[in-house]
Structures are given as structure tokens and as C-alpha cells.
Biotite code that builds the C-alpha atoms (Angstrom):
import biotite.structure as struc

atoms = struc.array([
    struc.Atom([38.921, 21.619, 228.123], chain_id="A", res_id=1, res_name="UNK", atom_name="CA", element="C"),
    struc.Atom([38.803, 22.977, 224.582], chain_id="A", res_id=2, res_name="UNK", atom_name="CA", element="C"),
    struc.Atom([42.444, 23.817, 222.743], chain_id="A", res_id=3, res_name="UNK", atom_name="CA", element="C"),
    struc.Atom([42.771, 28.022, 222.686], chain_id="A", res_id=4, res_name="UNK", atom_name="CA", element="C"),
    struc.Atom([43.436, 29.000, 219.769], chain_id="A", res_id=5, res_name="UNK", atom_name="CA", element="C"),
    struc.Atom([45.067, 32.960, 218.507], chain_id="A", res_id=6, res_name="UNK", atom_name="CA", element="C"),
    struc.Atom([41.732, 34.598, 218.425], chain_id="A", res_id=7, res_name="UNK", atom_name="CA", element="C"),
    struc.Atom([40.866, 33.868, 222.209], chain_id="A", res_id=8, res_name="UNK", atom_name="CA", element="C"),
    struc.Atom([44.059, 35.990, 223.532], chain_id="A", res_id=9, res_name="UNK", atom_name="CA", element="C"),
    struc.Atom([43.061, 39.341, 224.668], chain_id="A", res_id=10, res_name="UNK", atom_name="CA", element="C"),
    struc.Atom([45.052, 42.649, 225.396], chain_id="A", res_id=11, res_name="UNK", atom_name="CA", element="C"),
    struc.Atom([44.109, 45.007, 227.577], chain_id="A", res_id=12, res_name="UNK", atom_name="CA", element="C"),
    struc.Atom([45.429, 48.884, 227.559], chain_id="A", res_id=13, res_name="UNK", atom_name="CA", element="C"),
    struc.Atom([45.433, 51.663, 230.181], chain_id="A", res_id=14, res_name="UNK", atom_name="CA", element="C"),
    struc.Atom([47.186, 53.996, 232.318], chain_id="A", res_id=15, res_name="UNK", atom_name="CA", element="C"),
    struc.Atom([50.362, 53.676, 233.261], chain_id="A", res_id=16, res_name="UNK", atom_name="CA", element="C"),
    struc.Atom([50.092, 52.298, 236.910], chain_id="A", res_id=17, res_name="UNK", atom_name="CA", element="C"),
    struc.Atom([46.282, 50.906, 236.842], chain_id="A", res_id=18, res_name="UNK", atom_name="CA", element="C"),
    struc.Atom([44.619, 47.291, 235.584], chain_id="A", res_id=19, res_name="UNK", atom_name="CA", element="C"),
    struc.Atom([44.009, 48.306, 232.165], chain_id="A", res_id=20, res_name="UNK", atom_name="CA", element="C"),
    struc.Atom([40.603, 48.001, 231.289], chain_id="A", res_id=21, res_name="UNK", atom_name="CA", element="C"),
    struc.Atom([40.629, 49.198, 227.033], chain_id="A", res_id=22, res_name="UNK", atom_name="CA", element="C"),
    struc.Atom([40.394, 45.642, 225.157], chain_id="A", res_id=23, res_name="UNK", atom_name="CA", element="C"),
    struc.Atom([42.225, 46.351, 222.077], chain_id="A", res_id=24, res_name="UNK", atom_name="CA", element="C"),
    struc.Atom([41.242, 44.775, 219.155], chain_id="A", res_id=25, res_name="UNK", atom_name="CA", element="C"),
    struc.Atom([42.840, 45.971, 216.373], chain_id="A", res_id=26, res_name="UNK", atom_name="CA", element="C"),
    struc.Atom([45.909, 43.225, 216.437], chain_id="A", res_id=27, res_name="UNK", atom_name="CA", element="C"),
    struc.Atom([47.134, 39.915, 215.638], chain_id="A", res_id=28, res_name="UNK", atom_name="CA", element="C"),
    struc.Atom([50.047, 37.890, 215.610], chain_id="A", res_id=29, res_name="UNK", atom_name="CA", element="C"),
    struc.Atom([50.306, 38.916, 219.385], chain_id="A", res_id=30, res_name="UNK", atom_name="CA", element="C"),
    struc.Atom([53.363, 36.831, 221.034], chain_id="A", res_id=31, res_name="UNK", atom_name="CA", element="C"),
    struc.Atom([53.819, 37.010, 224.826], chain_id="A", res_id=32, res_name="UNK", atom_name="CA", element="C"),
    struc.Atom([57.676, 36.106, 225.076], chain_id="A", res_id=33, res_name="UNK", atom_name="CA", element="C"),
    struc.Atom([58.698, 35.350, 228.684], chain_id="A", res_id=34, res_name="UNK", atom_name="CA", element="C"),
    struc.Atom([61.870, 34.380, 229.991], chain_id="A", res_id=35, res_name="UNK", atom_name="CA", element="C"),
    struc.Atom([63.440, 33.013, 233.089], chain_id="A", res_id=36, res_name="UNK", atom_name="CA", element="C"),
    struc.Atom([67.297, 35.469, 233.353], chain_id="A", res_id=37, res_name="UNK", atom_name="CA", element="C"),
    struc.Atom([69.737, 32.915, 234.643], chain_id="A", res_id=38, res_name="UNK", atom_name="CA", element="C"),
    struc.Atom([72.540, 33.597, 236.548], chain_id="A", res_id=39, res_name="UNK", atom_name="CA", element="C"),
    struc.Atom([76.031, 31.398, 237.089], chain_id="A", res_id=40, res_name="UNK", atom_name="CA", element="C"),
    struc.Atom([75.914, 29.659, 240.944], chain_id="A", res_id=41, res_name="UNK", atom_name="CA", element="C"),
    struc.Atom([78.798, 27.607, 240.105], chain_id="A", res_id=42, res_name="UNK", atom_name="CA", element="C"),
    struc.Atom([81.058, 27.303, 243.004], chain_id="A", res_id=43, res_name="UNK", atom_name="CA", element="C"),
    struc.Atom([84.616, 25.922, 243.912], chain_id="A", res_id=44, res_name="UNK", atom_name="CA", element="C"),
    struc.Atom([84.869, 22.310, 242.847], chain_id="A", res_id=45, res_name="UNK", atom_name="CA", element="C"),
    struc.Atom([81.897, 21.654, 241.175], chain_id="A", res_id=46, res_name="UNK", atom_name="CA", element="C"),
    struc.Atom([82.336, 19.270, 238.370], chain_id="A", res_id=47, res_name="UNK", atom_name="CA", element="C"),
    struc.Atom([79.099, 21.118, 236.515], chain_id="A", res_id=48, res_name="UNK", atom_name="CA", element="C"),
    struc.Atom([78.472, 24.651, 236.013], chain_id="A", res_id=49, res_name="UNK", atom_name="CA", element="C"),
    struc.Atom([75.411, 25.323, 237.759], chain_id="A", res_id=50, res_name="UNK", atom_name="CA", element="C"),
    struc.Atom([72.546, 28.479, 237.639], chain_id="A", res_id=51, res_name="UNK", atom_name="CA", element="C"),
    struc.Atom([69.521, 29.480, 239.250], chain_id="A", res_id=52, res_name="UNK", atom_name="CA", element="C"),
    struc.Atom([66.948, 31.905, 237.967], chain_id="A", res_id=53, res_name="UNK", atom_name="CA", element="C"),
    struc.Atom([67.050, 35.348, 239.137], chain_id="A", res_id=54, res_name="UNK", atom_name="CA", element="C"),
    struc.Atom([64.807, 37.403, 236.864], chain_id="A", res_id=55, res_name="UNK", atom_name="CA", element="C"),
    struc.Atom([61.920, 37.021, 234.676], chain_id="A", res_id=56, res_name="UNK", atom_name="CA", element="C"),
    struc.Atom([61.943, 39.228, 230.932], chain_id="A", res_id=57, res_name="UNK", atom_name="CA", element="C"),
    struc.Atom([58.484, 39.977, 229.556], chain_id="A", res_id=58, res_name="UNK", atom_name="CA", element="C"),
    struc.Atom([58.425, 41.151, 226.180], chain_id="A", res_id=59, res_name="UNK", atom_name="CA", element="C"),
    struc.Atom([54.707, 41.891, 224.096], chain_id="A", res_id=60, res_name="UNK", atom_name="CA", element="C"),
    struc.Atom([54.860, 42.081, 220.222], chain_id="A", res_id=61, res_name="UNK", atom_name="CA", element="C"),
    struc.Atom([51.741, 42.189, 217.748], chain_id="A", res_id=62, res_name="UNK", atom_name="CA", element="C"),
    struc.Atom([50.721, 43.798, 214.641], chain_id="A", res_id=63, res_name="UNK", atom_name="CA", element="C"),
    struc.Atom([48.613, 46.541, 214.208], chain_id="A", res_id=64, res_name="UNK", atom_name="CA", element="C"),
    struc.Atom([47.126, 48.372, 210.709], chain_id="A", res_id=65, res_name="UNK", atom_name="CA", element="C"),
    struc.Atom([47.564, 51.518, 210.604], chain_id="A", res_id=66, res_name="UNK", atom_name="CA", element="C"),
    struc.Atom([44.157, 53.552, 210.822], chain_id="A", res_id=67, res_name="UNK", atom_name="CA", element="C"),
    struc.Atom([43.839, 57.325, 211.620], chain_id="A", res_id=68, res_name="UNK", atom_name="CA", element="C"),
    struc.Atom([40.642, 56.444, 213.602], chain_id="A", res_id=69, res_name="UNK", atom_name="CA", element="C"),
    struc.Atom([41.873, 53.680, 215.693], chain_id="A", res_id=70, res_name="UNK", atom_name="CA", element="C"),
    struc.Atom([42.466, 54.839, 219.290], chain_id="A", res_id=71, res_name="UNK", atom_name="CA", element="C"),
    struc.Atom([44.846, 52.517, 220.284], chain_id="A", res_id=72, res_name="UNK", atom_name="CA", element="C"),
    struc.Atom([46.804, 53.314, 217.292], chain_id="A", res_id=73, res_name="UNK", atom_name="CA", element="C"),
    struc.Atom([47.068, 56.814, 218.304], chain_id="A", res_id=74, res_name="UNK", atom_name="CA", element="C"),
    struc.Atom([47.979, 55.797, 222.199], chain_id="A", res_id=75, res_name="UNK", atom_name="CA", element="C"),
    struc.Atom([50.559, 53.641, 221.261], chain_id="A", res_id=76, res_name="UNK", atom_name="CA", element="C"),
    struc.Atom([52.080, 56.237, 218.559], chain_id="A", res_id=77, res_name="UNK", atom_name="CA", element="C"),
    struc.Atom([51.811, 58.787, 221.319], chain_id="A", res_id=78, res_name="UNK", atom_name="CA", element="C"),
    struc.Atom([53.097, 56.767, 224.029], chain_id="A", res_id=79, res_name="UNK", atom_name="CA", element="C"),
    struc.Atom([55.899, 55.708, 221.505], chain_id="A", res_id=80, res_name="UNK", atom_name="CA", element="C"),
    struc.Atom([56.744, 59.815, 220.828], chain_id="A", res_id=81, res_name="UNK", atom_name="CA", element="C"),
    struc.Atom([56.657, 61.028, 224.296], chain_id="A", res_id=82, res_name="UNK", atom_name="CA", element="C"),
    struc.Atom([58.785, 58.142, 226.080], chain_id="A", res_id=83, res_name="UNK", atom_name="CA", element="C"),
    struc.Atom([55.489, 57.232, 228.384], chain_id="A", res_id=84, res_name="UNK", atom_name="CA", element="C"),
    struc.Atom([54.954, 53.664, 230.041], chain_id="A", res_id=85, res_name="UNK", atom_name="CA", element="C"),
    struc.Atom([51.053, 52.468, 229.921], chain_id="A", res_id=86, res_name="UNK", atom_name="CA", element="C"),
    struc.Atom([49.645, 49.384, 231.465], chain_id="A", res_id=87, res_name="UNK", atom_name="CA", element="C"),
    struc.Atom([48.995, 46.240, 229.598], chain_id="A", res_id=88, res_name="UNK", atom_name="CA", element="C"),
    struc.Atom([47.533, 43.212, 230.088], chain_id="A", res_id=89, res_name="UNK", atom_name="CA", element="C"),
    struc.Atom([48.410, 40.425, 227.560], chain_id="A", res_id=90, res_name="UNK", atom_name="CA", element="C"),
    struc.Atom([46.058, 37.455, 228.032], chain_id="A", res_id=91, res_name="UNK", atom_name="CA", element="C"),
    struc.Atom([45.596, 34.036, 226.395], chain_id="A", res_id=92, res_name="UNK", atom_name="CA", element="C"),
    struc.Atom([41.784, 34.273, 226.875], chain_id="A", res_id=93, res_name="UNK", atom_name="CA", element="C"),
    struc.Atom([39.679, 36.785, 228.574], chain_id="A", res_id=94, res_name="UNK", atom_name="CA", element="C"),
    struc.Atom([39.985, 35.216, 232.051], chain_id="A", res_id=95, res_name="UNK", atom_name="CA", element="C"),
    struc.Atom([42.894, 33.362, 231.587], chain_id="A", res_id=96, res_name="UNK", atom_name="CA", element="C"),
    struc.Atom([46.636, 33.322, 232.071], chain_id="A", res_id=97, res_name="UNK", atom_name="CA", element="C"),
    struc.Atom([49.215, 36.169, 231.503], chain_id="A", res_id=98, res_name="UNK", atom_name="CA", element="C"),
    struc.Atom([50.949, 38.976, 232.569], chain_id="A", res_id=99, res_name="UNK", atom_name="CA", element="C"),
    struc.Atom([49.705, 42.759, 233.820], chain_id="A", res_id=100, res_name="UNK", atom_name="CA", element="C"),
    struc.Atom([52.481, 45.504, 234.391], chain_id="A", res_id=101, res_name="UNK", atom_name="CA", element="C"),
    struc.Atom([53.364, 48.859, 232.751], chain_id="A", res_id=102, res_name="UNK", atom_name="CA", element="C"),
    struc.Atom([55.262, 49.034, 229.542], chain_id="A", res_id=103, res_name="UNK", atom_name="CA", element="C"),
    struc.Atom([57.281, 51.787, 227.089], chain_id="A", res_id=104, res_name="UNK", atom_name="CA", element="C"),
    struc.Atom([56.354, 51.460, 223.675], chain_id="A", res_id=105, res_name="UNK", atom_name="CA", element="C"),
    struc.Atom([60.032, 50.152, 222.067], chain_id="A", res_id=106, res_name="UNK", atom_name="CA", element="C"),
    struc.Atom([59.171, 49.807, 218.498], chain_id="A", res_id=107, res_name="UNK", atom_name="CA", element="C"),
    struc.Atom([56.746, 51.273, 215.730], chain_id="A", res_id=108, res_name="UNK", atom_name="CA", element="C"),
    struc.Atom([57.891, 49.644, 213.014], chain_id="A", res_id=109, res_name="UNK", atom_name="CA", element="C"),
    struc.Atom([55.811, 50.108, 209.445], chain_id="A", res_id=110, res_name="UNK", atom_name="CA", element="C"),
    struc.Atom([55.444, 48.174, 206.765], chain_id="A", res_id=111, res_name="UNK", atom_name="CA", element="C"),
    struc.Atom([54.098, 50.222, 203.705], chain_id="A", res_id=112, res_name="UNK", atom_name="CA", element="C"),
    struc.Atom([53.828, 47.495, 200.698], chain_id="A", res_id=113, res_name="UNK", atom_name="CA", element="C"),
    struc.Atom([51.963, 48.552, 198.207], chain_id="A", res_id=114, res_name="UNK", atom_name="CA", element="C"),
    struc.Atom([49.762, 45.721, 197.509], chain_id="A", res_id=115, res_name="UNK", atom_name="CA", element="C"),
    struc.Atom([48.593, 45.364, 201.323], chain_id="A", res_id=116, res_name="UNK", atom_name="CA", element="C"),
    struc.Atom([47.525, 47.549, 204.396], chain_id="A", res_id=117, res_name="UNK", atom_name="CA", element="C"),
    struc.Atom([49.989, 49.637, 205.929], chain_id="A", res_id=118, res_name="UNK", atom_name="CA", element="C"),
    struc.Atom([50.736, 47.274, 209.406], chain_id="A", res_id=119, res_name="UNK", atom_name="CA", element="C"),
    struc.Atom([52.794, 48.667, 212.208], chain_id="A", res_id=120, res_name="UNK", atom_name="CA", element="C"),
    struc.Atom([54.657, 46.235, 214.153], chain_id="A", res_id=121, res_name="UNK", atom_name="CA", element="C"),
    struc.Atom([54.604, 46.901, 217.664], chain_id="A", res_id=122, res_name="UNK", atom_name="CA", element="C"),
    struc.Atom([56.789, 45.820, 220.487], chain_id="A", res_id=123, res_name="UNK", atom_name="CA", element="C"),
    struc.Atom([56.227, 46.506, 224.115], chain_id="A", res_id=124, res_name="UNK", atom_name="CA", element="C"),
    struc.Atom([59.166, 46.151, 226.562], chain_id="A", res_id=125, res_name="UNK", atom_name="CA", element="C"),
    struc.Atom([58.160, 46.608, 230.575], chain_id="A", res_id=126, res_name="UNK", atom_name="CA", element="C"),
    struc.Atom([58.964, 49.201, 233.038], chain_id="A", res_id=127, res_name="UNK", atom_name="CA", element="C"),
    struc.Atom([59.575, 48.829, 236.730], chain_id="A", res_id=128, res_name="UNK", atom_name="CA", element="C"),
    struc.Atom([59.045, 52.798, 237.616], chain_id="A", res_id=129, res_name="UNK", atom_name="CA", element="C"),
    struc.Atom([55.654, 52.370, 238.972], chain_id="A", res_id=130, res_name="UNK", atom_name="CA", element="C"),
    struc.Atom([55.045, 48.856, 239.304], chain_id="A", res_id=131, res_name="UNK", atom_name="CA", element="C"),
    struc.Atom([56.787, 44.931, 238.699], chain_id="A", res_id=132, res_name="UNK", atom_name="CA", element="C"),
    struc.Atom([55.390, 43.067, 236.013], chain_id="A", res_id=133, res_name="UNK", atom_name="CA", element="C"),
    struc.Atom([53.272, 40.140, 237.447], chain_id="A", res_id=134, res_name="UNK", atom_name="CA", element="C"),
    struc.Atom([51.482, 37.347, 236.511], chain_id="A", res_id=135, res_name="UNK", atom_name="CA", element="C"),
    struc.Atom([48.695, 36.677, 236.448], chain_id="A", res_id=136, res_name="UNK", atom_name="CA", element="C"),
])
């Protein structure tokens, strides 16, 4: 099996609700952060604190430049304006593992340097209003 490198992840956009079908392409540095919420099981006279996972947090962040003819540029901006969830699928390669669920748009954060494109970072964090975030 060949080593997957950055370029083979994939992200997917839609409506909020749906399997998002819009591959975006106008990203990089995209970082699926996922993390197992533990919670203290500890009980009476245990020599060793003990936990168990309860939850799993899914956070997206990439980069985007800024264009005023890039759709998913303007979705995300609008999303991001309005308080409204879409659907995203965040992928490692076009068939391969990662997660699908319905996200607000957290952070539009722009870089203007001078000497460069103007990049927006974007984070993603997920919603449970419609749907759980699931792997897949």
C-alpha cells in the first residue's frame, strides 16, 4: 500500500443535514483533529485514578485564499455570518477514512501580508442539531 501523502485528503461540502457531495479544492494545510473526552471512573479504594472515554471531539481546520470567485469561499463566509451548520466530509483520500457530520463555521481568520495572498484560516467545529458526527 502506497504512503498518503497531504494532497490525497479530500473535503467534501454541502447542506447542512445531507452527505456532502461539493469537493472543495481551494485548501491546504487541512488537519482533522480528533479526540477521545475522558472522564474520571475512579472509585473508592483504588490505588490508581482510572477513566474511560465518553465522547469523541472533531475539530476541521485548513487554509483557504481569499478569492471573490471561489464558491466555497463565499459558503463558508456566509455560513460563518449567518450562524448556519453545513455538512462536511473531511477525508484522507477520496475513498478513504474520516469523518461526515454537520459543522458551524467557528473561525475566519485573515491573514493580509503584503508580500503574499490574502489566506483565511478556517476552523470548523461540529454540531449535533441535525445529526452526530460519524466516522467513516
Amino acid at each position: 500500500m502506497a504512503d498518503l501523502i497531504g494532497l490525497d485528503a479530500k473535503i467534501y461540502r454541502g447542506a447542512v443535514n445531507t452527505t456532502p457531495s461539493t469537493l472543495m479544492v481551494n485548501y491546504r494545510k487541512a488537519k482533522l483533529a480528533r479526540e477521545k473526552v475522558m472522564a474520571d471512573n475512579s472509585r473508592h479504594g483504588m490505588t490508581t485514578a482510572s477513566e474511560r472515554p465518553t465522547r469523541t471531539k472533531n475539530t476541521i481546520e485548513f487554509e483557504m485564499v481569499n478569492s471573490d470567485t471561489d464558491a466555497d469561499v463565499a459558503a463558508l463566509w456566509a455560513a460563518f455570518n449567518a450562524d448556519t451548520p453545513l455538512a462536511f466530509k473531511i477525508l484522507d483520500k477520496a475513498s478513504g477514512k474520516g469523518i461526515l457530520g454537520d459543522f458551524y463555521v467557528s473561525k475566519m481568520e485573515q491573514d493580509q501580508d503584503e508580500e503574499n495572498m490574502q489566506i483565511f484560516s478556517v476552523g470548523l467545529s461540529p454540531t449535533s442539531e441535525y445529526r452526530d458526527v460519524t466516522a467513516v
